[in-house]
Chimera marker file (.cmm) of the C-alpha trace (Angstrom):
<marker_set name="trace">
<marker id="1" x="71.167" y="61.614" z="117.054" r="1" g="1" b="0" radius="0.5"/>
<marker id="2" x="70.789" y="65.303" z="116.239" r="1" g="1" b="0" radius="0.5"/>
<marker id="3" x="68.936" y="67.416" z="118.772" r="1" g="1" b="0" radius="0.5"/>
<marker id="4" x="66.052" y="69.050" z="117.476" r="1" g="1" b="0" radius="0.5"/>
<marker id="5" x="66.312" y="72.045" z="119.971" r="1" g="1" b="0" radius="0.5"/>
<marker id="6" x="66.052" y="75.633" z="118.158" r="1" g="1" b="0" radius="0.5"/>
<marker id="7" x="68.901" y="77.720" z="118.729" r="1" g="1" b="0" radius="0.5"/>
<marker id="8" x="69.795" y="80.279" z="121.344" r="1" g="1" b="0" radius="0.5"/>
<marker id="9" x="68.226" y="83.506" z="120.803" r="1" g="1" b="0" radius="0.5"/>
<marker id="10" x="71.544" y="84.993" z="120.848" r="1" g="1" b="0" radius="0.5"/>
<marker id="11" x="72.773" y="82.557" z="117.989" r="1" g="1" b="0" radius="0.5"/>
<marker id="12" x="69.538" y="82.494" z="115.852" r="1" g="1" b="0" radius="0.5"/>
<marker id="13" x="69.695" y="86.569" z="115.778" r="1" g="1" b="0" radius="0.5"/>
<marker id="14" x="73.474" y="86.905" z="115.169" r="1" g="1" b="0" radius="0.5"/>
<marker id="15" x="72.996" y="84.591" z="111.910" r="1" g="1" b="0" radius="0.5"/>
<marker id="16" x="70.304" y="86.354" z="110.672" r="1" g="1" b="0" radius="0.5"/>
<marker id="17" x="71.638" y="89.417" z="111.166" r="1" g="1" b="0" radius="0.5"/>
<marker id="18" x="75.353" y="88.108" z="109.316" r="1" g="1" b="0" radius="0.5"/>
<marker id="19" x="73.173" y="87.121" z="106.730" r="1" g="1" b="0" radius="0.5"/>
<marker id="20" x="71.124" y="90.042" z="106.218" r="1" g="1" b="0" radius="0.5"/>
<marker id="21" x="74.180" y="92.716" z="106.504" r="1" g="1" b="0" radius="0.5"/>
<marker id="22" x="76.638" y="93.431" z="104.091" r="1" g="1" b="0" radius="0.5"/>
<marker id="23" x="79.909" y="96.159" z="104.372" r="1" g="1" b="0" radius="0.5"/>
<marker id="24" x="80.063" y="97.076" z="100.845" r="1" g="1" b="0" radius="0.5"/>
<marker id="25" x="83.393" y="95.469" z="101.040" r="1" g="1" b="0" radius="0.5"/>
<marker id="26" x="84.800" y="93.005" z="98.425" r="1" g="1" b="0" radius="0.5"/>
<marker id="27" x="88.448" y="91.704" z="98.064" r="1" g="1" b="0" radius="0.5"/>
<marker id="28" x="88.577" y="90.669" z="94.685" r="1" g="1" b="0" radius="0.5"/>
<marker id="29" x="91.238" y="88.693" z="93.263" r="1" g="1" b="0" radius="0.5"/>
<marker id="30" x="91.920" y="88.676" z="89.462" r="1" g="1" b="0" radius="0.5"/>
<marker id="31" x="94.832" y="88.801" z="86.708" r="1" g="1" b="0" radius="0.5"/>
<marker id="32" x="96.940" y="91.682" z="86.303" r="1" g="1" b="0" radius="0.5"/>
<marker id="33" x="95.956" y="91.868" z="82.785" r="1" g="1" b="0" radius="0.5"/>
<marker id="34" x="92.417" y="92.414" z="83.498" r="1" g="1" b="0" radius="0.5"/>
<marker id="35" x="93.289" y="95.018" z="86.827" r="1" g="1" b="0" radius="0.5"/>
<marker id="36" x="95.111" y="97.147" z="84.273" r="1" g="1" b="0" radius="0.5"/>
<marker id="37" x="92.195" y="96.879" z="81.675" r="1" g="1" b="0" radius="0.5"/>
<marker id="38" x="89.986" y="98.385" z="83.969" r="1" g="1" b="0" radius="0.5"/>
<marker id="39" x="92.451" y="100.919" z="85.335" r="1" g="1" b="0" radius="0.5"/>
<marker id="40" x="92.877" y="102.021" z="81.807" r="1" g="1" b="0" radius="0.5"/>
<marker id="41" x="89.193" y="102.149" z="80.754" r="1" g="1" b="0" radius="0.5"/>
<marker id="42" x="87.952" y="103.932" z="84.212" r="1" g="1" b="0" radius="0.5"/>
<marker id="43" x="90.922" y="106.572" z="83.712" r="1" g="1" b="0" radius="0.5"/>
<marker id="44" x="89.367" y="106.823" z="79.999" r="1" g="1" b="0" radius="0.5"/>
<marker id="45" x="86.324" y="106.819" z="81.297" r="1" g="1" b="0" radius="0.5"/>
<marker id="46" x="87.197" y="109.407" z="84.274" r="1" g="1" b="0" radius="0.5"/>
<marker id="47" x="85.887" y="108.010" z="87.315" r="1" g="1" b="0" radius="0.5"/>
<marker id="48" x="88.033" y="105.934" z="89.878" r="1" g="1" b="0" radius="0.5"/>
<marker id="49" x="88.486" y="101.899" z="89.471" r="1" g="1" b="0" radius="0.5"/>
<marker id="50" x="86.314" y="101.450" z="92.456" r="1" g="1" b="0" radius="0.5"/>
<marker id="51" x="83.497" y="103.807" z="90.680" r="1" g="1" b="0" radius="0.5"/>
<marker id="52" x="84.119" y="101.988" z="87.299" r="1" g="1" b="0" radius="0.5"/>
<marker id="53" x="83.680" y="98.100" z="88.225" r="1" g="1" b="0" radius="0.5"/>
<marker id="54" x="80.628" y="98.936" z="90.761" r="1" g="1" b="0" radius="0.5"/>
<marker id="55" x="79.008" y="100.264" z="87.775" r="1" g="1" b="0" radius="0.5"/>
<marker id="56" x="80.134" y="97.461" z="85.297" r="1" g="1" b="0" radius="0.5"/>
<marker id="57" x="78.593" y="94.852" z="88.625" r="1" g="1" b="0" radius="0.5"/>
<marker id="58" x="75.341" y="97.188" z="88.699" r="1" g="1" b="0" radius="0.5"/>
<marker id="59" x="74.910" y="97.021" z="85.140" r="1" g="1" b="0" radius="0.5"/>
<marker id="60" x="74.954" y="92.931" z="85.349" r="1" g="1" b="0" radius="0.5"/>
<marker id="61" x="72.299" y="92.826" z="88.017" r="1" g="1" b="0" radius="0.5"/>
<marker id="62" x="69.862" y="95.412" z="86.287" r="1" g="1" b="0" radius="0.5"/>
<marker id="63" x="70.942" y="98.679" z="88.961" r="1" g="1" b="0" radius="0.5"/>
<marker id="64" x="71.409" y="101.342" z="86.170" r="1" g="1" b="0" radius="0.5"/>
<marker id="65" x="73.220" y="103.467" z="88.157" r="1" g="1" b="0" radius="0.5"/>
<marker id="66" x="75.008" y="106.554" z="85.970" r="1" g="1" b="0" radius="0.5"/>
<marker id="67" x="78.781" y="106.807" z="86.615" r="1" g="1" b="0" radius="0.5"/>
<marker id="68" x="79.590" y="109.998" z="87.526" r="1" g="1" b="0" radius="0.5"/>
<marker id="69" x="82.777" y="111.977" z="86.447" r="1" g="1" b="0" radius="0.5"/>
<marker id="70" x="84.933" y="112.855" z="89.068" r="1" g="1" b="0" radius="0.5"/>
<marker id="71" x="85.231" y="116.067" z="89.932" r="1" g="1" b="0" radius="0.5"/>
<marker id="72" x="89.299" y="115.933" z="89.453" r="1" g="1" b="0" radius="0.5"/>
<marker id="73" x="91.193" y="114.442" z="87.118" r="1" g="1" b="0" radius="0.5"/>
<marker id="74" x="93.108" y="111.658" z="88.575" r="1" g="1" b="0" radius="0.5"/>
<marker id="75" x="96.790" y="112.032" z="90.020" r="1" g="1" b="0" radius="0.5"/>
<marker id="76" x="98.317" y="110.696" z="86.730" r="1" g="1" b="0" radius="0.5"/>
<marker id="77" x="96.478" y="113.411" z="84.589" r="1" g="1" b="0" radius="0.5"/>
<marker id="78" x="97.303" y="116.204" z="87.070" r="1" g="1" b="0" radius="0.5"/>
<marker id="79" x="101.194" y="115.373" z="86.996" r="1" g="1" b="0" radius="0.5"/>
<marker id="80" x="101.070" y="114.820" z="82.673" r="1" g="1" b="0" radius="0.5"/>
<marker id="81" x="100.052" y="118.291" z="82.910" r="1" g="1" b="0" radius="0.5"/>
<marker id="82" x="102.202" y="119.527" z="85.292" r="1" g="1" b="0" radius="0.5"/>
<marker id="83" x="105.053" y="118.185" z="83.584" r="1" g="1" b="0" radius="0.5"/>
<marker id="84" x="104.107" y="119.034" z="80.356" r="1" g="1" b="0" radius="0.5"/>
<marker id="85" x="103.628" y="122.537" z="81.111" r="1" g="1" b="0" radius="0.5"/>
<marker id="86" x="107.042" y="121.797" z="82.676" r="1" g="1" b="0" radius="0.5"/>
<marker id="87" x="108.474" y="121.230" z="79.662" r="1" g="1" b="0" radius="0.5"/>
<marker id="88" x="107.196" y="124.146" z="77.911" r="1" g="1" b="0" radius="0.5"/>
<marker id="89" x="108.884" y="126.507" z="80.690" r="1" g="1" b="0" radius="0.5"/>
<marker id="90" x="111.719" y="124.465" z="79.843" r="1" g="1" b="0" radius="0.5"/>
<marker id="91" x="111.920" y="124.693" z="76.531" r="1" g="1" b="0" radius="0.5"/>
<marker id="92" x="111.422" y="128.387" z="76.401" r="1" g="1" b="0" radius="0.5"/>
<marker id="93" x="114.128" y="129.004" z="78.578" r="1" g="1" b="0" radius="0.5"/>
<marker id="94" x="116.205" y="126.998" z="76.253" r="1" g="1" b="0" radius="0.5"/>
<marker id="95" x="115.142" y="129.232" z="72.996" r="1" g="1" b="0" radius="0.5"/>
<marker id="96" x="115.796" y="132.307" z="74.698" r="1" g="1" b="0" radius="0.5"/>
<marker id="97" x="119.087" y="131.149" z="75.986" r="1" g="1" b="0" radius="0.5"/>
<marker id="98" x="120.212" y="129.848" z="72.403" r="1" g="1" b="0" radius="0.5"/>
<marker id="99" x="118.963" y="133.358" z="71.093" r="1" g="1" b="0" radius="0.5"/>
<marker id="100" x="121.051" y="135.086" z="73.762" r="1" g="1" b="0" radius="0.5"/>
<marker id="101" x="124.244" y="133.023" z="73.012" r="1" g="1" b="0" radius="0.5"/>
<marker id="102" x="123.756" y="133.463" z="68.995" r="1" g="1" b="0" radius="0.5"/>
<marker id="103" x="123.677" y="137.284" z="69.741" r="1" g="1" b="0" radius="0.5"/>
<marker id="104" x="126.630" y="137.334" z="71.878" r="1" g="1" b="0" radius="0.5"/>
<marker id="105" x="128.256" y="135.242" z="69.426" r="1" g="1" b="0" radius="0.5"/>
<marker id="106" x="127.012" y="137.957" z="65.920" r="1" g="1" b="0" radius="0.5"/>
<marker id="107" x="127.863" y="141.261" z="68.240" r="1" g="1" b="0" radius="0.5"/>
<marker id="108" x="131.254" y="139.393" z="69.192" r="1" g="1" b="0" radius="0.5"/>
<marker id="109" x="131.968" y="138.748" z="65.660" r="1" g="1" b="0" radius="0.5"/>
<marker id="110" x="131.980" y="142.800" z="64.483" r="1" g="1" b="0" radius="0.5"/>
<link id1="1" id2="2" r="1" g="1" b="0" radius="0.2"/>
<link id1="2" id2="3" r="1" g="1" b="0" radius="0.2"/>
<link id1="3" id2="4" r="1" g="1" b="0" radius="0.2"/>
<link id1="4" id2="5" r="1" g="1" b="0" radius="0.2"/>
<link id1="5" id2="6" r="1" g="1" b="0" radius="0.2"/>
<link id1="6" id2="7" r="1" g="1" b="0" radius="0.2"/>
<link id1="7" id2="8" r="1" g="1" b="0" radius="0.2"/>
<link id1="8" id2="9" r="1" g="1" b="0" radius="0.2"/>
<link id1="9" id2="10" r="1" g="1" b="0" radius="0.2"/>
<link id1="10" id2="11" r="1" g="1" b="0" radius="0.2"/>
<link id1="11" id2="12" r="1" g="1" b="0" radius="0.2"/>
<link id1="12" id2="13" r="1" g="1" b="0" radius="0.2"/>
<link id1="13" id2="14" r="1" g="1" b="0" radius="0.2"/>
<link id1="14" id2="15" r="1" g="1" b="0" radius="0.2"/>
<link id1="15" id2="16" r="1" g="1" b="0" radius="0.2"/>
<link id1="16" id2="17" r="1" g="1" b="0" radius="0.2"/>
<link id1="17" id2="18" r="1" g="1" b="0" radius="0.2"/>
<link id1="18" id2="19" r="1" g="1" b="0" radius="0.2"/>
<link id1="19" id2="20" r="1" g="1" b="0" radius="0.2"/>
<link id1="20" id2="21" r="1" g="1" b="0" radius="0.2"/>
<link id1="21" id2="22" r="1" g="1" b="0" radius="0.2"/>
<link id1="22" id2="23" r="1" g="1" b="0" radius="0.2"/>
<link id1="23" id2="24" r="1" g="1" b="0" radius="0.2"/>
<link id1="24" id2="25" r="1" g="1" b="0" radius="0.2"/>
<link id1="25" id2="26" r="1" g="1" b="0" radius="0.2"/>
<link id1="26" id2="27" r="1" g="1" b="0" radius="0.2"/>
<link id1="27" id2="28" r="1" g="1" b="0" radius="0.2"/>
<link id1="28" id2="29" r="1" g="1" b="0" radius="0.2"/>
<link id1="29" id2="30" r="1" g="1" b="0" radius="0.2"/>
<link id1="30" id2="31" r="1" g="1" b="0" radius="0.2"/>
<link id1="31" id2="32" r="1" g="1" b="0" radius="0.2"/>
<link id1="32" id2="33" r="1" g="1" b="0" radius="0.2"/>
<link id1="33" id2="34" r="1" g="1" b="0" radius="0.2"/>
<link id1="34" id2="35" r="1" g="1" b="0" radius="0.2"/>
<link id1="35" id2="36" r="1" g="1" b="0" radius="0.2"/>
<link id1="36" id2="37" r="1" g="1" b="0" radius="0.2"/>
<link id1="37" id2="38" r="1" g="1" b="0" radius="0.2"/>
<link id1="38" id2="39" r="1" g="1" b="0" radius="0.2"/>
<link id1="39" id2="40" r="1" g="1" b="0" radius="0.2"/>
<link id1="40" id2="41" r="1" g="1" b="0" radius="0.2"/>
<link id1="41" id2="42" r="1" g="1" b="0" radius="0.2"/>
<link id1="42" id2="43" r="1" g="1" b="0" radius="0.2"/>
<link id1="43" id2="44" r="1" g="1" b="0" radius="0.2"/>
<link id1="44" id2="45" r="1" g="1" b="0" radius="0.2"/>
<link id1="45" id2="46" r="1" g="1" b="0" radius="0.2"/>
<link id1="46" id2="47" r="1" g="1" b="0" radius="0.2"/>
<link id1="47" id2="48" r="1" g="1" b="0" radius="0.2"/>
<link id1="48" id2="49" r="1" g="1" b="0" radius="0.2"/>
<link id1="49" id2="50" r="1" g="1" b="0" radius="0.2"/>
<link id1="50" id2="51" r="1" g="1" b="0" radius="0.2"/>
<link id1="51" id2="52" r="1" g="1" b="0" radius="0.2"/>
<link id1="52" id2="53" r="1" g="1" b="0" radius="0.2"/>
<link id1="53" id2="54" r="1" g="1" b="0" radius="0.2"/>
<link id1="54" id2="55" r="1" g="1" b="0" radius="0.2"/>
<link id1="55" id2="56" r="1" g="1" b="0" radius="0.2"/>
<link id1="56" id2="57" r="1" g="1" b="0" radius="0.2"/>
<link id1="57" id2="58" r="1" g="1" b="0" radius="0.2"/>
<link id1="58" id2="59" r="1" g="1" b="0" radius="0.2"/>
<link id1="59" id2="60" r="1" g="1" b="0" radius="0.2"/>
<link id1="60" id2="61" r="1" g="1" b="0" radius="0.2"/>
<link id1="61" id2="62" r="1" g="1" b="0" radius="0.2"/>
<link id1="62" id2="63" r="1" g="1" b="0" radius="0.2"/>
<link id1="63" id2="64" r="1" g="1" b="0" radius="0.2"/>
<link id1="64" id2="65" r="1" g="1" b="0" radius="0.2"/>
<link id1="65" id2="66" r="1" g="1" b="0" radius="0.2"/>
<link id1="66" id2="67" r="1" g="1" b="0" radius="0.2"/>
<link id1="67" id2="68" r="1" g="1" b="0" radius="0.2"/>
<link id1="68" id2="69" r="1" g="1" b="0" radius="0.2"/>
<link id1="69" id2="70" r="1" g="1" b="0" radius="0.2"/>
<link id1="70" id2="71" r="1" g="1" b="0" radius="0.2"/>
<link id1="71" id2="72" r="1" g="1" b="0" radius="0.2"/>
<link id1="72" id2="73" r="1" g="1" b="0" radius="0.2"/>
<link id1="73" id2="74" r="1" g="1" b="0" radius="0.2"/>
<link id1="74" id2="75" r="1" g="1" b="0" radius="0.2"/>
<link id1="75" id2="76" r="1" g="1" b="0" radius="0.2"/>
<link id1="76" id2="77" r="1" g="1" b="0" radius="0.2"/>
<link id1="77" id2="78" r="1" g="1" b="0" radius="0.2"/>
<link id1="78" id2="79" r="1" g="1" b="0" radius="0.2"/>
<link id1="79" id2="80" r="1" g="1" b="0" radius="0.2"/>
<link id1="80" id2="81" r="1" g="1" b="0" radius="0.2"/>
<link id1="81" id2="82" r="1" g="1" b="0" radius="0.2"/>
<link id1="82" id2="83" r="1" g="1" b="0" radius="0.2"/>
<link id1="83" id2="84" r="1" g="1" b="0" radius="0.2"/>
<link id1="84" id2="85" r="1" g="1" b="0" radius="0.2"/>
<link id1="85" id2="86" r="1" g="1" b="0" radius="0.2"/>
<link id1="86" id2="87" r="1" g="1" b="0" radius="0.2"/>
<link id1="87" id2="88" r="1" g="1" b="0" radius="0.2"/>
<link id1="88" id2="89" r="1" g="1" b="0" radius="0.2"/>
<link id1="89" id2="90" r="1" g="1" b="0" radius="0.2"/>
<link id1="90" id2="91" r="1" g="1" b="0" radius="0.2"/>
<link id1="91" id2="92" r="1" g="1" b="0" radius="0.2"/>
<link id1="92" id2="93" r="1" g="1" b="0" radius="0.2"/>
<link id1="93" id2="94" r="1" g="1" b="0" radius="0.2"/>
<link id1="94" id2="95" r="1" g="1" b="0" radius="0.2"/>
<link id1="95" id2="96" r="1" g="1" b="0" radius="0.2"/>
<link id1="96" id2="97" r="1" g="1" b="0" radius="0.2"/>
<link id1="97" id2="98" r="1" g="1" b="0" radius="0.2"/>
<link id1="98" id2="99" r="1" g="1" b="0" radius="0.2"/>
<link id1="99" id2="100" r="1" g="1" b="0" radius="0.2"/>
<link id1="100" id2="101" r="1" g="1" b="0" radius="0.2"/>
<link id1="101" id2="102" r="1" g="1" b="0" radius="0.2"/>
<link id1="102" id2="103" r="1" g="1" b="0" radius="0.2"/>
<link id1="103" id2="104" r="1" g="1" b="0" radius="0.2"/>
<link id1="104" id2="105" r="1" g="1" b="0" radius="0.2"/>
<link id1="105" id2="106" r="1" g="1" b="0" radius="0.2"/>
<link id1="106" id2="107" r="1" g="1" b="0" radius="0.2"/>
<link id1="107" id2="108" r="1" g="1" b="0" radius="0.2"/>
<link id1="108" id2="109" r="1" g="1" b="0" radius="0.2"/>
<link id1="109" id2="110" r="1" g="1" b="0" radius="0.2"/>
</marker_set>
């Protein structure tokens, strides 16, 4: 038969406080498909993952919370430009080379 004793102190106030705190940490498990959905539409949507889902979770339970742009763009966008403007450099170099070589070639020719 089951004692009817209350708890410990110690015990009763360690599982109400377990139950009353929270870390604001979730491991989340879910398909890839979906993970790269969401990477996609919070880089659309220019706020980190993280920012993007705990305003999709706050719009479920009624917290209206804006999501806020970040302040800078993410790695992926930084590098795009980096290498685009990359390319650019590149492909100027290129033209002026091939404009050098066609000269050297016409003056060669007379």
């Amino acid at each position: 038969m089951a004692s009817s004793r209350p708890l410990p102190q110690s015990v009763e106030g360690e599982a109400a406080r377990k139950e009353r705190s929270h870390s604001g940490r979730l491991l989340l498990r879910m398909p890839e498909s979906l993970h790269a959905e969401l990477a996609r539409a919070a880089d659309r949507a220019g706020v980190s993952l993280n920012q993007f889902i705990t305003s999709a979770l706050a719009d479920v339970v009624g917290d209206r919370r804006p999501v806020r742009s970040r302040p800078n763009p993410p790695k992926r966008e930084r590098r795009a430009r980096s290498l685009n403007a990359l390319l650019a450099v590149n492909l100027v170099i290129v033209a002026a080379a091939g404009v050098v070589a066609i000269l050297l070639l016409v003056s060669s020719w007379r």
